[in-house]
C-alpha positions as CSV (number, residue, x, y, z in Angstrom):
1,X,-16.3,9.4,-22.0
2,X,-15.2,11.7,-19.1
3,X,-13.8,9.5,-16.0
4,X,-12.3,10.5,-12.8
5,X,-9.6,8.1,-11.5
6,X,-9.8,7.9,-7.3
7,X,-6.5,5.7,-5.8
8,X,-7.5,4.7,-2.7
9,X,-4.2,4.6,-0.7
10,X,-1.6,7.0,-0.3
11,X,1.0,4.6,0.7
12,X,4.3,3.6,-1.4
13,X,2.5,2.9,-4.4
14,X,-0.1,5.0,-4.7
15,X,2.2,8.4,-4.0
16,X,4.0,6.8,-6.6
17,X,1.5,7.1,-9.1
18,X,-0.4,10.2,-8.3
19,X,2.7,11.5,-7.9
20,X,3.9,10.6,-11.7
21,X,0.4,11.3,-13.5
22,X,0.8,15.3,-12.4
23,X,4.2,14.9,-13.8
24,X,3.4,13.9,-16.6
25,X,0.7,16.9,-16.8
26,X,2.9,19.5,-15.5
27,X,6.4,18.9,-16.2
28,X,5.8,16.7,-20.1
29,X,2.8,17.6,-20.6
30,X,1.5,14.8,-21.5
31,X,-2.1,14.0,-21.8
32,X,-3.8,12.1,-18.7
33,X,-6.8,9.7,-19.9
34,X,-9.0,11.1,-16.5
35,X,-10.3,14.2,-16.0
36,X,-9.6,14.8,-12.6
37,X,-7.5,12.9,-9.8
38,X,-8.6,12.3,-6.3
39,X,-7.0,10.5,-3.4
40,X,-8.7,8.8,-0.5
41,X,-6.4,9.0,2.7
42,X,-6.5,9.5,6.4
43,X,-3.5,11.1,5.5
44,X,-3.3,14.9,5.7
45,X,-3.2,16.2,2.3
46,X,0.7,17.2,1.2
47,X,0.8,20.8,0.2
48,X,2.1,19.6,-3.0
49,X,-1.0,18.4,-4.2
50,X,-3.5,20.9,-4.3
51,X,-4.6,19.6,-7.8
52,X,-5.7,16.6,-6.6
53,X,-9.4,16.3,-4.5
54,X,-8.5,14.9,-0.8
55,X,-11.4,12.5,0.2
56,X,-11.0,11.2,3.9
57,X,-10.9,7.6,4.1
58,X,-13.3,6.8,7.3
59,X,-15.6,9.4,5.8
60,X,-15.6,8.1,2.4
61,X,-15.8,4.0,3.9
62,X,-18.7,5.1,5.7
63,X,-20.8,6.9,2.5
64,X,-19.3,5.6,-0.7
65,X,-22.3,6.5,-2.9
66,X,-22.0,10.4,-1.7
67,X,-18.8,10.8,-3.6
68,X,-18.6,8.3,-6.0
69,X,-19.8,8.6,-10.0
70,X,-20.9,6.8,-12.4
71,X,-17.9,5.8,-14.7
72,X,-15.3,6.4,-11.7
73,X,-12.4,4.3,-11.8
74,X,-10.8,3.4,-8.4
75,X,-7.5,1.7,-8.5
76,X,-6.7,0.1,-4.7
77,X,-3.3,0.6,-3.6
78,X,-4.2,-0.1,-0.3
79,X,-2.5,-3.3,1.6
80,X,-3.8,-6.6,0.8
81,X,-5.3,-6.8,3.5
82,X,-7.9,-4.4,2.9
83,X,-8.1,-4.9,-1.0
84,X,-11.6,-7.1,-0.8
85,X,-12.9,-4.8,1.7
86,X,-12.0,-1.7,-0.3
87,X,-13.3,-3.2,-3.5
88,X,-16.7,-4.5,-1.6
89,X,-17.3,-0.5,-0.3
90,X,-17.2,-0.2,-4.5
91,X,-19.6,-2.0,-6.2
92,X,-22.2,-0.2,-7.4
93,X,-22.8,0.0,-11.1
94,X,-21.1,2.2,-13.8
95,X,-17.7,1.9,-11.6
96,X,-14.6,-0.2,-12.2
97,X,-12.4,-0.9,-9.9
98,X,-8.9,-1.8,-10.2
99,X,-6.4,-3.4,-7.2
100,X,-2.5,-3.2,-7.6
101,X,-1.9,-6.5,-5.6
102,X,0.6,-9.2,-7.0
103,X,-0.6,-11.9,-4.6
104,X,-4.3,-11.2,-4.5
105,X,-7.3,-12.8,-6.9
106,X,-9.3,-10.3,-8.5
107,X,-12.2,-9.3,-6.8
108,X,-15.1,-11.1,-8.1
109,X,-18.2,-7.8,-7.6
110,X,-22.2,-8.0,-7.9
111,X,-22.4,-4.6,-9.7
112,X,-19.1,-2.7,-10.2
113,X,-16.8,-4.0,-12.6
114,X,-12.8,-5.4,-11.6
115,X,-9.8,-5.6,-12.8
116,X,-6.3,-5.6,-12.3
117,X,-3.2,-3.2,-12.6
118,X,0.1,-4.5,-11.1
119,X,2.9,-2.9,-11.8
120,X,6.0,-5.2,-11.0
121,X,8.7,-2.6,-9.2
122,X,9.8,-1.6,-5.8
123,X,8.8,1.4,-4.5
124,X,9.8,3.7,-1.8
125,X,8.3,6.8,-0.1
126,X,9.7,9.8,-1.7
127,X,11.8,7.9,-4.2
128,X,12.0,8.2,-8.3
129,X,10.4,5.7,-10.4
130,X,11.7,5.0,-13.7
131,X,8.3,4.3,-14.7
132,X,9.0,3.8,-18.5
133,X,10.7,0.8,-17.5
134,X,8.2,-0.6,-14.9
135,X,6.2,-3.5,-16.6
136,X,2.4,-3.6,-15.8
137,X,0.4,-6.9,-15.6
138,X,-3.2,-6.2,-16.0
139,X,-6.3,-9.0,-15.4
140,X,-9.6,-7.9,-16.9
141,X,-12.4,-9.5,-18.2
142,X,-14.0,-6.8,-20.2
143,X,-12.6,-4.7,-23.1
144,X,-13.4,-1.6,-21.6
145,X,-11.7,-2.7,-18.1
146,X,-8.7,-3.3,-20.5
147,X,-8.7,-0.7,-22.3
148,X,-9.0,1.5,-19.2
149,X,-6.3,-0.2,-17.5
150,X,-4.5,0.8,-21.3
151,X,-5.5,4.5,-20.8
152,X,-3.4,4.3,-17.1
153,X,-0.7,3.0,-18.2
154,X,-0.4,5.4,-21.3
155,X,-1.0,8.4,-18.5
156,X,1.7,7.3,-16.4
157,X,4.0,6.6,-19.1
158,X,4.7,2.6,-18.7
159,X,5.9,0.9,-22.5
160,X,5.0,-2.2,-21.6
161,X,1.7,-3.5,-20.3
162,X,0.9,-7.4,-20.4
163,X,-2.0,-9.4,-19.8
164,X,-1.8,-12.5,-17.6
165,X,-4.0,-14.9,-15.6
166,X,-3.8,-15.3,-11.6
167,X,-1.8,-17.9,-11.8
168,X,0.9,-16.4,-13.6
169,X,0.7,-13.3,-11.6
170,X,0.7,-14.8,-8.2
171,X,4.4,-17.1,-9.4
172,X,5.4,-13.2,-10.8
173,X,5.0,-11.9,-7.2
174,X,6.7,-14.7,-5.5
175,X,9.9,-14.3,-8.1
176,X,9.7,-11.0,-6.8
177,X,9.8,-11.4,-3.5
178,X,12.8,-13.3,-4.3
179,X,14.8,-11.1,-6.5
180,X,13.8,-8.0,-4.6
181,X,12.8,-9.2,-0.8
182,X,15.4,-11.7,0.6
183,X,17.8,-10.1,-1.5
184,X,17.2,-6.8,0.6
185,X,17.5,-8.8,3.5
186,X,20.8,-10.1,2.5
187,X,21.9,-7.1,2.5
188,X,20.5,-6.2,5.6
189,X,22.4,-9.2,7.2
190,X,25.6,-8.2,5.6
191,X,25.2,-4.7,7.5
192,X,24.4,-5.8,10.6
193,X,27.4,-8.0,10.5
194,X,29.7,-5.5,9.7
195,X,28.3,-3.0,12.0
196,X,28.5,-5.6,15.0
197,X,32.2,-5.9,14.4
198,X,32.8,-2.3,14.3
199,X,33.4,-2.3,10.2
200,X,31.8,0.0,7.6
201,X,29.1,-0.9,5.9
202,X,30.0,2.1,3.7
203,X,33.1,-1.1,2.7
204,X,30.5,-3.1,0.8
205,X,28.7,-0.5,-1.2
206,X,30.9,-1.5,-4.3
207,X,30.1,-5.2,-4.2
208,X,26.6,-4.5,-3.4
209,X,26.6,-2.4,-6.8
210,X,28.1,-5.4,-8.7
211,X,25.9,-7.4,-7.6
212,X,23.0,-5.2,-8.7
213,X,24.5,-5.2,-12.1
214,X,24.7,-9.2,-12.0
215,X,21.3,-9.5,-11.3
216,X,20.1,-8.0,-14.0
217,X,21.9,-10.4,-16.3
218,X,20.0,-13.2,-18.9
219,X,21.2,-15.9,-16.3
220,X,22.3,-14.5,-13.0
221,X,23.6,-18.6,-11.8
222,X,26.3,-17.5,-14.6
223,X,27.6,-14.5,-12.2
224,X,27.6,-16.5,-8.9
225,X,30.7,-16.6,-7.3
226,X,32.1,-17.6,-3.7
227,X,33.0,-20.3,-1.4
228,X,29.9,-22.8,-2.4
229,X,29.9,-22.3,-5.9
230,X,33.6,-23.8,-5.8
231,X,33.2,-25.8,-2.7
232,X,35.7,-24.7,-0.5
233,X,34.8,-26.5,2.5
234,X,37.2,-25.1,4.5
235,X,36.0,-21.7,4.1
236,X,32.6,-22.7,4.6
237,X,33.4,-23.9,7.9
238,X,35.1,-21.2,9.1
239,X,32.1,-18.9,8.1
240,X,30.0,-21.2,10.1
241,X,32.3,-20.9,13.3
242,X,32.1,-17.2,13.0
243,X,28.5,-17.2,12.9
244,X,28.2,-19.4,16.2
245,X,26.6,-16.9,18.8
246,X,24.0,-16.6,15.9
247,X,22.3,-19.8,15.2
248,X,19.6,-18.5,12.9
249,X,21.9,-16.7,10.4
250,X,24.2,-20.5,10.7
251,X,21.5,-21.9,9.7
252,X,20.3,-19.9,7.0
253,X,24.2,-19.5,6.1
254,X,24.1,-23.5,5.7
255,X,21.0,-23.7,3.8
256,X,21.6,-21.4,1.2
257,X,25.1,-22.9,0.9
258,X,23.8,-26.1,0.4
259,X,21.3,-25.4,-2.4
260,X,24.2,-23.5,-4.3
261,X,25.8,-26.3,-3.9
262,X,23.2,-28.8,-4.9
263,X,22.1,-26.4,-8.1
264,X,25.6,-26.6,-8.9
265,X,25.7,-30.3,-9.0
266,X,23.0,-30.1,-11.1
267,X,24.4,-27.7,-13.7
């Protein structure tokens, strides 16, 4: 059956993907299960990407049914937002659309049918995704929404594509925002600390690496090091001091210590 595959968005994730499925054309030459690509944006169309149809977004939000098809896929990268809204502009029969949202229920549609296709990674603009390694978690109801979810992930080259429920999906996405999120923001803080005291941050680049390499371990409480972990008050204390002039970090310096410490106990 010929499909064309639209990604709404042209944000992190979905210049990620359109950006990997004319890899894979191009550069491996590997088969894509669409026929053709498009990309609905307000964006102005890279130069880059003169094999993919540009559709504006306002013009396409305003008249859906003059350049959709019948057995179109549209996957939703968009924020989440917009994801019900985008979904809604969708539903007319013989199309299926797909979201890419970790924290959002699948869109429940009158005609069209839905699914979803998260893939559970970080992405940046401009940056390389390894996605061999980037495990997608797809909700369908149908066999031919899975099996079309199948067909994406074979085009963009992902090994490992799961099924799971909302429920699990939505406790994925908050591990996530945990492993990846706040532990970004940690870094952030350390930066900001050593730039306010006239230190490199360019100094904690090795640690930072470690610490990459720790997290990636069976159990990362095994790799946990510091002043909590072995209860140096003293230290702890001194930290605290240092931190004075910025009461929000203290506290968040205290709370973290504290449930190191308490998991600790525990252990």
């Amino acid at each position: 059956m010929s499909r064309r595959l639209l990604i709404w968005g042209y944000g992190r994730v979905g210049s990620a993907v359109i950006h990997r499925l004319l890899h894979q054309q191009q550069i491996d030459h590997s088969p894509c299960k669409f026929d053709s690509l498009l990309v609905i944006s307000n964006q102005p169309q890279p130069l880059n990407l003169s094999a993919v149809v540009w559709i504006n977004d306002d013009e396409f939000a305003l008249n859906p049914k003059s350049f959709l098809q019948s057995t179109d896929v549209v996957l939703l990268t968009v924020p989440d937002s917009r994801v019900l809204q985008c979904a809604i502009t969708c539903d007319f029969d013989g199309i299926t659309v797909f979201h890419s949202s970790g924290a959002t229920p699948r869109v429940i549609m009158e005609k069209a049918d839905s699914a979803v296709f998260y893939p559970l990674q970080t992405f940046s603009l401009g940056g390389e995704v390894d996605w061999i390694h980037v495990p997608v978690f797809v909700e369908a109801m149908g066999d031919a929404e899975k099996q079309i979810a199948h067909n994406l992930a074979i085009s963009l080259g992902v090994e490992r594509c799961e099924e799971i429920s909302f429920s699990q999906r939505e406790k994925l996405h908050l591990a996530a925002v945990f492993a990846n999120n706040f532990t970004i923001a940690m870094a952030g803080i350390a930066h900001d600390i050593l730039e306010e005291n006239g230190l490199l941050s360019t100094w904690i680049q090795p640690i930072l690496a470690q610490t990459a390499l720790n997290l990636g371990s069976e159990n990362p409480w095994d790799k946990l090091t510091g002043p909590a972990k072995r209860g140096d008050d003293k230290t702890m204390a001194n930290h605290q001091e240092l931190l004075k002039n910025h009461p929000t970090l203290k506290a968040l310096y205290e709370q973290m210590s504290g449930y190191i410490q308490a998991k600790n106990t525990k252990a």
